[in-house]
Biopython code that builds the backbone (N, CA, C, O; Angstrom):
import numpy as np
from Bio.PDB.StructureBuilder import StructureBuilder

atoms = [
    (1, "UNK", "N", (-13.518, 8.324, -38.246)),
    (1, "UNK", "CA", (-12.903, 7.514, -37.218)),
    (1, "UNK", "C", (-13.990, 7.062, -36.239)),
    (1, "UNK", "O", (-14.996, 7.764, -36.139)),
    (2, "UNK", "N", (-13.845, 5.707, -35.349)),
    (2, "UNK", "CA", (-14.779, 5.583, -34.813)),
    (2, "UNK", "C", (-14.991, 5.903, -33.398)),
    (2, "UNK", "O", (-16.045, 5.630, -32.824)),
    (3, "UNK", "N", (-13.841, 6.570, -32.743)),
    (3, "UNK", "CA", (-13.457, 6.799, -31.470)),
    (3, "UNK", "C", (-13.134, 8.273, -31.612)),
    (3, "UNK", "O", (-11.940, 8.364, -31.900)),
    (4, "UNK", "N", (-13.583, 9.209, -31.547)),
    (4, "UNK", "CA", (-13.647, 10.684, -31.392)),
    (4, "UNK", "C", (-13.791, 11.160, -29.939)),
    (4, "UNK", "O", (-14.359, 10.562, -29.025)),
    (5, "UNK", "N", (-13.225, 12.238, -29.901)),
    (5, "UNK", "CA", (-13.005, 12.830, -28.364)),
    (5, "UNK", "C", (-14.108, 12.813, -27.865)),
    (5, "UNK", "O", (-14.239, 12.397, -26.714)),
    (6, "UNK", "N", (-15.382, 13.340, -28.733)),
    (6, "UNK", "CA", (-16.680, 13.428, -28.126)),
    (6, "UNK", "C", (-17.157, 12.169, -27.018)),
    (6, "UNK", "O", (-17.627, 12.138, -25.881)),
    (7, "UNK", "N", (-16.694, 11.041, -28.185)),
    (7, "UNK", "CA", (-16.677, 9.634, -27.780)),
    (7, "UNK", "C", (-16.425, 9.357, -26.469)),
    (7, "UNK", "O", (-17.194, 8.916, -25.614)),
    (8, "UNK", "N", (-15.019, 9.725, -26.376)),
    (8, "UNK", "CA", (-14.371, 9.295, -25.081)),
    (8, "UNK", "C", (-15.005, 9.952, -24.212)),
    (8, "UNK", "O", (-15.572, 9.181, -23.439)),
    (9, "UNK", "N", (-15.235, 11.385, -23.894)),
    (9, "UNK", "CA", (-15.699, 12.494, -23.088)),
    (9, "UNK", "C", (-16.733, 11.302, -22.345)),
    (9, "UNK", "O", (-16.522, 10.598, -21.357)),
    (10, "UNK", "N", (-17.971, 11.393, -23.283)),
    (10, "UNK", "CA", (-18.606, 10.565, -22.947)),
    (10, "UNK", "C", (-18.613, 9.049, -22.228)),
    (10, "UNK", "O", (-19.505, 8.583, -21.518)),
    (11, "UNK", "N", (-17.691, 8.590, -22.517)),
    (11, "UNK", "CA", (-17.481, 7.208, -21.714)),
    (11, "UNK", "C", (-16.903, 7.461, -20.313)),
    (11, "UNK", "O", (-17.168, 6.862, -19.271)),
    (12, "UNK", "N", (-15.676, 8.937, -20.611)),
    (12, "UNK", "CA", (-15.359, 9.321, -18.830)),
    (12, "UNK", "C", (-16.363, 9.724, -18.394)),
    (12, "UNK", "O", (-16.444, 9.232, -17.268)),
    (13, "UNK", "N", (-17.099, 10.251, -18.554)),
    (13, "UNK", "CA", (-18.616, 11.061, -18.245)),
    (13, "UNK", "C", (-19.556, 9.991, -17.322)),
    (13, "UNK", "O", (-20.172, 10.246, -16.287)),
    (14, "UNK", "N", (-19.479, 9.035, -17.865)),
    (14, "UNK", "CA", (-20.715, 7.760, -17.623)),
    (14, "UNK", "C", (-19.822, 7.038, -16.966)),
    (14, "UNK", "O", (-20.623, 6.831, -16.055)),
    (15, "UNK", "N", (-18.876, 6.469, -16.613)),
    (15, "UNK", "CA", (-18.342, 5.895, -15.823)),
    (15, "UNK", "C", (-17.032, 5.998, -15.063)),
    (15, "UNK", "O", (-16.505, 5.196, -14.292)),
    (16, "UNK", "N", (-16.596, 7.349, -15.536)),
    (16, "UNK", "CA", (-15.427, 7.852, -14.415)),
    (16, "UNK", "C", (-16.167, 8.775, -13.522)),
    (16, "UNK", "O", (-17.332, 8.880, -13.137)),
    (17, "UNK", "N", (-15.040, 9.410, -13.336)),
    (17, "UNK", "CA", (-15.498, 11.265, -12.032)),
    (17, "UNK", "C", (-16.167, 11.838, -12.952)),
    (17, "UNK", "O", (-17.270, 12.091, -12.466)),
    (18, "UNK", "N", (-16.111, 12.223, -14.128)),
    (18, "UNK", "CA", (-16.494, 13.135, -15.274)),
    (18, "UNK", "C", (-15.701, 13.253, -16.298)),
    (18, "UNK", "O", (-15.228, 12.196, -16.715)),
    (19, "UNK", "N", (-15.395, 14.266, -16.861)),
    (19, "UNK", "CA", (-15.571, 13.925, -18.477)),
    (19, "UNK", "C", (-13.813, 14.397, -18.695)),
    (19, "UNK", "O", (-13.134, 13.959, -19.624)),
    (20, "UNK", "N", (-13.359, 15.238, -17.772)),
    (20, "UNK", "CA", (-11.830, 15.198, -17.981)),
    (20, "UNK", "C", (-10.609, 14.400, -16.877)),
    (20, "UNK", "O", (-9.378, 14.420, -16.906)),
    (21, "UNK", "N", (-11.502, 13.783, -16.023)),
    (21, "UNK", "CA", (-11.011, 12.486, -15.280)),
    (21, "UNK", "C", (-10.667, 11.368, -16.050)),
    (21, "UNK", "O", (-11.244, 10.306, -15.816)),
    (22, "UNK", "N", (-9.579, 11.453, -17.181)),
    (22, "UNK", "CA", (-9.158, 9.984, -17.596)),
    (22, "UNK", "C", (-8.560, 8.770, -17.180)),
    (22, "UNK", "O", (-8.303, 7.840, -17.944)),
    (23, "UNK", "N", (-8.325, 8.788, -15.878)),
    (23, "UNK", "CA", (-7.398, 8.139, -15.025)),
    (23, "UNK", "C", (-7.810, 7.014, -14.354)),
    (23, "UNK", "O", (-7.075, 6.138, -13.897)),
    (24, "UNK", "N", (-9.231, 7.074, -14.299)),
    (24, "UNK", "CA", (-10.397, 6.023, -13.735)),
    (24, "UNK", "C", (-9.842, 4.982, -13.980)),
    (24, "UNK", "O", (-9.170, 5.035, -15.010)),
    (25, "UNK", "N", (-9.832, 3.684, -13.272)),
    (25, "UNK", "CA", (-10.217, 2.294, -14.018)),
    (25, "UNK", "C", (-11.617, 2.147, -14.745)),
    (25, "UNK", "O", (-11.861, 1.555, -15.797)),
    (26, "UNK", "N", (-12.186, 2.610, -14.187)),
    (26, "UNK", "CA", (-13.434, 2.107, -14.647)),
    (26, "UNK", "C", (-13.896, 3.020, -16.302)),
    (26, "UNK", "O", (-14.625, 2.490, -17.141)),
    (27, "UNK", "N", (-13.315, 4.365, -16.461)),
    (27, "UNK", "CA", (-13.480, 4.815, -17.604)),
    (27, "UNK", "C", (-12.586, 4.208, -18.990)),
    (27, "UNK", "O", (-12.891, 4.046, -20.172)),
    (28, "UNK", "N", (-11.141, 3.934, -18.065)),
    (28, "UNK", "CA", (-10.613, 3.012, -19.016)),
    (28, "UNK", "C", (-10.863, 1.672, -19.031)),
    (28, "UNK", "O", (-10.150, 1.138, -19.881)),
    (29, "UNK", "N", (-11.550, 0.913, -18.475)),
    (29, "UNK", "CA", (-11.912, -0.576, -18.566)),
    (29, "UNK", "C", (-13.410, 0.100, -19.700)),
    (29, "UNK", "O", (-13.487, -0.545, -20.746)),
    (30, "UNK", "N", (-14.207, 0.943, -19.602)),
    (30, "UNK", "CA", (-15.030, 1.072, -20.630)),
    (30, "UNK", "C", (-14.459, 1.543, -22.325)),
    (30, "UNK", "O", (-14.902, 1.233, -23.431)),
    (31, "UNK", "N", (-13.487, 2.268, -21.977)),
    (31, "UNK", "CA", (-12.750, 2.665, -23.119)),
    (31, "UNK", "C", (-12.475, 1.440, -23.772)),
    (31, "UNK", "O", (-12.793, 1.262, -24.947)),
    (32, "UNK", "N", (-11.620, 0.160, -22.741)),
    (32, "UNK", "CA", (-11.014, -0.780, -23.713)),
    (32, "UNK", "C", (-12.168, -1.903, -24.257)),
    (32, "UNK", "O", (-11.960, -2.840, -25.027)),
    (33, "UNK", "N", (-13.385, -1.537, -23.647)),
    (33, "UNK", "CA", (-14.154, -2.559, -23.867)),
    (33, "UNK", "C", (-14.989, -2.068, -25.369)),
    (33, "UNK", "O", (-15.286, -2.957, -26.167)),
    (34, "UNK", "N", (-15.349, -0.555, -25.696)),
    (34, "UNK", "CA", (-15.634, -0.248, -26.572)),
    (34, "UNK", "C", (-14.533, -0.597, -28.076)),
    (34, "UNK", "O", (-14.925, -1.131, -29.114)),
    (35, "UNK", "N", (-13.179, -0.136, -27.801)),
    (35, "UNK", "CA", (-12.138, -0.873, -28.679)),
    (35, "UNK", "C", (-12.412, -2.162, -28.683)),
    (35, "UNK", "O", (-12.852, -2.606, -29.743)),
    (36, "UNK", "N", (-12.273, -2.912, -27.775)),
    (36, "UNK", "CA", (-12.332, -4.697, -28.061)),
    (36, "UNK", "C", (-13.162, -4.999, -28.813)),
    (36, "UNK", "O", (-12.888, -5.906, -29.600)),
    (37, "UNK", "N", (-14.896, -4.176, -28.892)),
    (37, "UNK", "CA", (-15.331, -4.770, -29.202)),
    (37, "UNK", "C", (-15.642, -4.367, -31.198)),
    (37, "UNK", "O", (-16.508, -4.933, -31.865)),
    (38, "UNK", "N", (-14.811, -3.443, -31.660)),
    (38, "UNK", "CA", (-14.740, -2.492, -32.354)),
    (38, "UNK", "C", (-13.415, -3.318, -33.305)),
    (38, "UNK", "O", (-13.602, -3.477, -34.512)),
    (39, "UNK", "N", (-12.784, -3.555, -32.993)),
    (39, "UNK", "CA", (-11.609, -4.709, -33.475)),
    (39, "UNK", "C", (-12.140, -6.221, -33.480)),
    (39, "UNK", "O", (-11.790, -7.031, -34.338)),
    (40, "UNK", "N", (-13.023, -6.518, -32.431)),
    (40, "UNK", "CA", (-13.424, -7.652, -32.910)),
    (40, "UNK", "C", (-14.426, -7.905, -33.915)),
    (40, "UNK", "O", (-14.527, -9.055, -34.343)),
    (41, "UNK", "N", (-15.123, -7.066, -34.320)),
    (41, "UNK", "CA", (-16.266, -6.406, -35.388)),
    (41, "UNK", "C", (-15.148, -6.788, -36.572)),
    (41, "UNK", "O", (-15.038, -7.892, -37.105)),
    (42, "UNK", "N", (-14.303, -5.532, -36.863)),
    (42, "UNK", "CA", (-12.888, -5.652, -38.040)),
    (42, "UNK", "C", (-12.008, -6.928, -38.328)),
    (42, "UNK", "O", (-11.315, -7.136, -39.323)),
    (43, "UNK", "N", (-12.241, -7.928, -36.961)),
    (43, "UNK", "CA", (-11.723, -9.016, -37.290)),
    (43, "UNK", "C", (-12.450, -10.169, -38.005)),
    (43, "UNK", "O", (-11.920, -11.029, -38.708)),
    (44, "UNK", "N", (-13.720, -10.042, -37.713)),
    (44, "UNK", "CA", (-14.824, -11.082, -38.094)),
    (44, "UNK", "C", (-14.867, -10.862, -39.981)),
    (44, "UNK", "O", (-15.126, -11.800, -40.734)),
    (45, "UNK", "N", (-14.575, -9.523, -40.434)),
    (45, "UNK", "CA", (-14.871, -9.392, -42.037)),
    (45, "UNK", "C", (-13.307, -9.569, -42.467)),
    (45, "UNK", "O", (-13.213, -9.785, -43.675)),
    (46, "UNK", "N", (-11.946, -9.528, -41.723)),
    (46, "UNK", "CA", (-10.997, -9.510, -41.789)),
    (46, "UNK", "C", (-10.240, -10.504, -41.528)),
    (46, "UNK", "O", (-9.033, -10.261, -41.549)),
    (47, "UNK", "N", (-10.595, -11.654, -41.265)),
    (47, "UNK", "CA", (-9.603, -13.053, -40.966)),
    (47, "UNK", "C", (-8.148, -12.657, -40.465)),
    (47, "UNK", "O", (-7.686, -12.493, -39.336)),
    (48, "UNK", "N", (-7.526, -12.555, -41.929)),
    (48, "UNK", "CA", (-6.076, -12.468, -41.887)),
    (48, "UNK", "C", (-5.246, -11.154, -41.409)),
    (48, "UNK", "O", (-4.031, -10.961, -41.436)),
    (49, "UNK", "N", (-6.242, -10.363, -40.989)),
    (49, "UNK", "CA", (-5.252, -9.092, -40.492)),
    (49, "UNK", "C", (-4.827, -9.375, -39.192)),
    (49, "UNK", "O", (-5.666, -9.428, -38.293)),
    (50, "UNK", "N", (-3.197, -9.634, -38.881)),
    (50, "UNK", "CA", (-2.413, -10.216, -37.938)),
    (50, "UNK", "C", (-2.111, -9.052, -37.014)),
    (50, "UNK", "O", (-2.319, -9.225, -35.813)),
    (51, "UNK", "N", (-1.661, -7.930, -37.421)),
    (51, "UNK", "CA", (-1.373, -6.593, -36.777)),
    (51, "UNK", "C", (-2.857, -6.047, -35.855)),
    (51, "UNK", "O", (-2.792, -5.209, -34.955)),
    (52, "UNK", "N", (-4.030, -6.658, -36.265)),
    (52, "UNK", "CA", (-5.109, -5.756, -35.883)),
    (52, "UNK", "C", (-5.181, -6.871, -34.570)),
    (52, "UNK", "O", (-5.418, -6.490, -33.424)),
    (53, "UNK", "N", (-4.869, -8.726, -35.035)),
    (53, "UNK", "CA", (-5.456, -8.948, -33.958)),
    (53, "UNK", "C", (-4.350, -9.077, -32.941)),
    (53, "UNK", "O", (-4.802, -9.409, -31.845)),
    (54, "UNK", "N", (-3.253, -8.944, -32.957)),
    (54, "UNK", "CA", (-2.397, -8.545, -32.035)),
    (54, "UNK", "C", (-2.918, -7.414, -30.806)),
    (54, "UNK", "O", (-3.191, -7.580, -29.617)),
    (55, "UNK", "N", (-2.917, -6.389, -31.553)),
    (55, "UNK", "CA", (-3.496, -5.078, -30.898)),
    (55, "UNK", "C", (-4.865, -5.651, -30.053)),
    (55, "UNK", "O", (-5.172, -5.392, -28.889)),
    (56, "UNK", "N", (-5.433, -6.338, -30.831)),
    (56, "UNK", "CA", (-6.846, -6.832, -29.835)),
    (56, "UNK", "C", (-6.325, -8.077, -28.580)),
    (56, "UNK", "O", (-6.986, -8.291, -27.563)),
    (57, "UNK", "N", (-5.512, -8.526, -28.793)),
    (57, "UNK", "CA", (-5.092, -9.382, -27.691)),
    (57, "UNK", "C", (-4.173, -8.177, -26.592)),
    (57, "UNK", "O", (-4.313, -8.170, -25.369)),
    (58, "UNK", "N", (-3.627, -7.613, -27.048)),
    (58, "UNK", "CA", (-2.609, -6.369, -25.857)),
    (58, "UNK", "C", (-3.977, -5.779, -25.429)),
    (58, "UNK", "O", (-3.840, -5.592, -24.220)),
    (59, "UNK", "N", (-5.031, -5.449, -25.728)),
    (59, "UNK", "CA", (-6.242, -4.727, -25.536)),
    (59, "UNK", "C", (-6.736, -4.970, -24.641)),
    (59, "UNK", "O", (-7.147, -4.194, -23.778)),
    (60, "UNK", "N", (-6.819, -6.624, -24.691)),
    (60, "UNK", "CA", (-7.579, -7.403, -23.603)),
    (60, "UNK", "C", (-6.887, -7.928, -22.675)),
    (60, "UNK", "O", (-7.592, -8.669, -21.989)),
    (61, "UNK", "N", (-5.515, -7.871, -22.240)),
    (61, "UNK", "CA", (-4.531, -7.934, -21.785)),
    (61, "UNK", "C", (-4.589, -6.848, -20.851)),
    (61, "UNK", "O", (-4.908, -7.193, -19.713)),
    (62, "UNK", "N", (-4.382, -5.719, -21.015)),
    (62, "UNK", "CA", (-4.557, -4.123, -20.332)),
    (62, "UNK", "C", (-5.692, -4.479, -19.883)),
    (62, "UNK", "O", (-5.588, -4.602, -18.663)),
    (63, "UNK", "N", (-7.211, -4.818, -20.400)),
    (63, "UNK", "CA", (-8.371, -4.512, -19.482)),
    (63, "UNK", "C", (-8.196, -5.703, -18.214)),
    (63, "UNK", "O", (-8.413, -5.567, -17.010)),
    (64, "UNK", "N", (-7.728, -6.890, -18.969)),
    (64, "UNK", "CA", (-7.647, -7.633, -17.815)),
    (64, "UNK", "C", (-6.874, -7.601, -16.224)),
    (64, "UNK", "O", (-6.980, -8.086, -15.098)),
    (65, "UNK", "N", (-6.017, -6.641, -17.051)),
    (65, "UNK", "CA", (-5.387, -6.181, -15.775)),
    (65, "UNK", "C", (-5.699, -4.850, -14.917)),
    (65, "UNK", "O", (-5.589, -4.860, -13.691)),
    (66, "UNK", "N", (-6.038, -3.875, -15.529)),
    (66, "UNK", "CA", (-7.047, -3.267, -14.655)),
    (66, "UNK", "C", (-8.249, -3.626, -14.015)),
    (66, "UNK", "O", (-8.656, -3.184, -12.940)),
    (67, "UNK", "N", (-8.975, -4.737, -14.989)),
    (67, "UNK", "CA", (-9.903, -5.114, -13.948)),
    (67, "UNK", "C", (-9.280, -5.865, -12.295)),
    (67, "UNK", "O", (-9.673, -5.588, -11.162)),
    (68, "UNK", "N", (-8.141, -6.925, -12.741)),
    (68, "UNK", "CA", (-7.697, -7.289, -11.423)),
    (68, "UNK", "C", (-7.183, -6.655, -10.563)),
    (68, "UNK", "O", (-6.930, -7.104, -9.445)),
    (69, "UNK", "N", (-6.917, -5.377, -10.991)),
    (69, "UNK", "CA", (-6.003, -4.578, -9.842)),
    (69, "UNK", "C", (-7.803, -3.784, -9.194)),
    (69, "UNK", "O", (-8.310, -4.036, -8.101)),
    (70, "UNK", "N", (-8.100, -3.311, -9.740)),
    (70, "UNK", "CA", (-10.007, -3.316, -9.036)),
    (70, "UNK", "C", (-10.353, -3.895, -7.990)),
    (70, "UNK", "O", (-10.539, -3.376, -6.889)),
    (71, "UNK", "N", (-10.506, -5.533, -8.431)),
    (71, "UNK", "CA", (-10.565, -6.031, -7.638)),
    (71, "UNK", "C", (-9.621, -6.187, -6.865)),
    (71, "UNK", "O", (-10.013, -7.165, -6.229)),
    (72, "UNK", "N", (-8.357, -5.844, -6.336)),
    (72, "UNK", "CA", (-7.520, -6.643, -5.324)),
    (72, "UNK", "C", (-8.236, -5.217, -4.434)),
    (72, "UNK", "O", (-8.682, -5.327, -3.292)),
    (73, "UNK", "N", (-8.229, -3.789, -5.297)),
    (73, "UNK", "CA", (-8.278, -2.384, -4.238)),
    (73, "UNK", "C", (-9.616, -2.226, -3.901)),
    (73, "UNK", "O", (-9.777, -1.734, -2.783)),
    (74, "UNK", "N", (-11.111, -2.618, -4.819)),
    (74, "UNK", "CA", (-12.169, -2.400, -4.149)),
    (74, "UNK", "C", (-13.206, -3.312, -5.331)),
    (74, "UNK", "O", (-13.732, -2.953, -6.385)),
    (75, "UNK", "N", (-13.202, -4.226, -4.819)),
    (75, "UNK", "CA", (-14.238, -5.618, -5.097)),
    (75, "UNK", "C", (-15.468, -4.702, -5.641)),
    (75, "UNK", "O", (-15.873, -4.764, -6.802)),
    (76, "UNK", "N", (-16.126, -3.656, -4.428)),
    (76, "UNK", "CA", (-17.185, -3.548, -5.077)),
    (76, "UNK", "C", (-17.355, -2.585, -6.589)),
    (76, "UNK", "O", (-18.013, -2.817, -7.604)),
    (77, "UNK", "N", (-16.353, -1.304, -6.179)),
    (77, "UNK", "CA", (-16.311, -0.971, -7.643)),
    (77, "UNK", "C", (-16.126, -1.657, -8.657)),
    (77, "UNK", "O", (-16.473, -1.237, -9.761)),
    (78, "UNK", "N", (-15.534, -2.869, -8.487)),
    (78, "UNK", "CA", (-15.245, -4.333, -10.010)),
    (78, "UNK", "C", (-16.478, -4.681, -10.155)),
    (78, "UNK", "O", (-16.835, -4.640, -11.333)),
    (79, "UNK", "N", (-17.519, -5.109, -9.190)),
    (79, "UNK", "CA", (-18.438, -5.570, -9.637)),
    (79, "UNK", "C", (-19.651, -4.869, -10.020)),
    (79, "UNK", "O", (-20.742, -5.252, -10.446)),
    (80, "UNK", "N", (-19.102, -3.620, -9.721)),
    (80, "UNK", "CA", (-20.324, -2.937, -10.497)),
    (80, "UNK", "C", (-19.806, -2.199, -11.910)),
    (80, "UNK", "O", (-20.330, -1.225, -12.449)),
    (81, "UNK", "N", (-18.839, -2.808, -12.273)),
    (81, "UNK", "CA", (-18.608, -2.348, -13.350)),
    (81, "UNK", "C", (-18.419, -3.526, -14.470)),
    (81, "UNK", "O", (-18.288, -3.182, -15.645)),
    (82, "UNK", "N", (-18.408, -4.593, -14.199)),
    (82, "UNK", "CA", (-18.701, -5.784, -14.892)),
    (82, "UNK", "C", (-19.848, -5.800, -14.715)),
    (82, "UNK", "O", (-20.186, -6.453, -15.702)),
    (83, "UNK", "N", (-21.140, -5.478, -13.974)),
    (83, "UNK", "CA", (-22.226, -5.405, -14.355)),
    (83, "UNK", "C", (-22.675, -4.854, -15.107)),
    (83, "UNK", "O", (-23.528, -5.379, -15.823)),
    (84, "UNK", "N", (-22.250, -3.409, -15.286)),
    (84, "UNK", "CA", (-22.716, -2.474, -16.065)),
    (84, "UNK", "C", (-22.129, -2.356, -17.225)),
    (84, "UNK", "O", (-22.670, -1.650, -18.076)),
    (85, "UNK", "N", (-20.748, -3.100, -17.546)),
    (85, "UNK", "CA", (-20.623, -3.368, -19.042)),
    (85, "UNK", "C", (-21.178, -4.855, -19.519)),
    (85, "UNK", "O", (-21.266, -5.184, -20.702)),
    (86, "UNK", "N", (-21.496, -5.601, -18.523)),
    (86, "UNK", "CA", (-21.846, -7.183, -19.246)),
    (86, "UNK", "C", (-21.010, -7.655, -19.613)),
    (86, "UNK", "O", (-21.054, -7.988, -20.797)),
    (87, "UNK", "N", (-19.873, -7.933, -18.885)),
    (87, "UNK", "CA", (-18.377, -8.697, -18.750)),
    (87, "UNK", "C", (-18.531, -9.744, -17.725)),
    (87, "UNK", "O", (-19.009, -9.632, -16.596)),
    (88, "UNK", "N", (-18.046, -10.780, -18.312)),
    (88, "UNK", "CA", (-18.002, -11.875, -18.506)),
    (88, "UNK", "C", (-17.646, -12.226, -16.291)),
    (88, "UNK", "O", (-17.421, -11.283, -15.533)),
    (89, "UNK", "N", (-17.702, -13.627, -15.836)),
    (89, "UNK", "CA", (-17.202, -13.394, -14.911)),
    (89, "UNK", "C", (-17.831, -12.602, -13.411)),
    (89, "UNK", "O", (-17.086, -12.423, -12.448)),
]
sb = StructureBuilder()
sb.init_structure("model")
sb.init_model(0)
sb.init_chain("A")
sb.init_seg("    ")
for serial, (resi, resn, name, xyz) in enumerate(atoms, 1):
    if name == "N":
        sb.init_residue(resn, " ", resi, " ")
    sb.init_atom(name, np.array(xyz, "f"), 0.0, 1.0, " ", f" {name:<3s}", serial, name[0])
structure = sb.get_structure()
């Protein structure tokens, strides 16, 4: 699988409170950005899989909206976290 607990640990680790703080925006805006970009990989050799790219549009849907709620509560944590993933914007 390509998302293992270790995985995640690590992404709360590096950009939440730490590693059993899942609640972050910012650990889950990295979470969904590692999926997005992990489905969009599966979509490029996969054309026609309709179910996968569904899931990748709800994906980016959720990050988009945590990122805006970020920004409405603290601008600067948004922008340092679109810096530090290289998101768009």
């Amino acid at each position: 699988m390509y998302l293992t607990s270790d995985k995640k640990k690590e992404f709360f680790a590096k950009h939440g409170k730490g590693e059993s703080d899942t609640g972050t925006a910012e650990g889950q805006i990295a979470l969904f950005s590692f999926r997005i970009a992990h489905l969009t990989e599966h979509l490029k050799k996969n054309r026609k899989d309709y179910s996968t790219q569904r899931a990748l549009i709800s994906l980016v849907g959720k990050r988009r909206r945590l990122l805006d709620y970020l920004k409405d509560r603290d601008i600067e944590r948004y922008r340092a976290i679109i810096k530090e993933l290289n998101l768009r914007k």
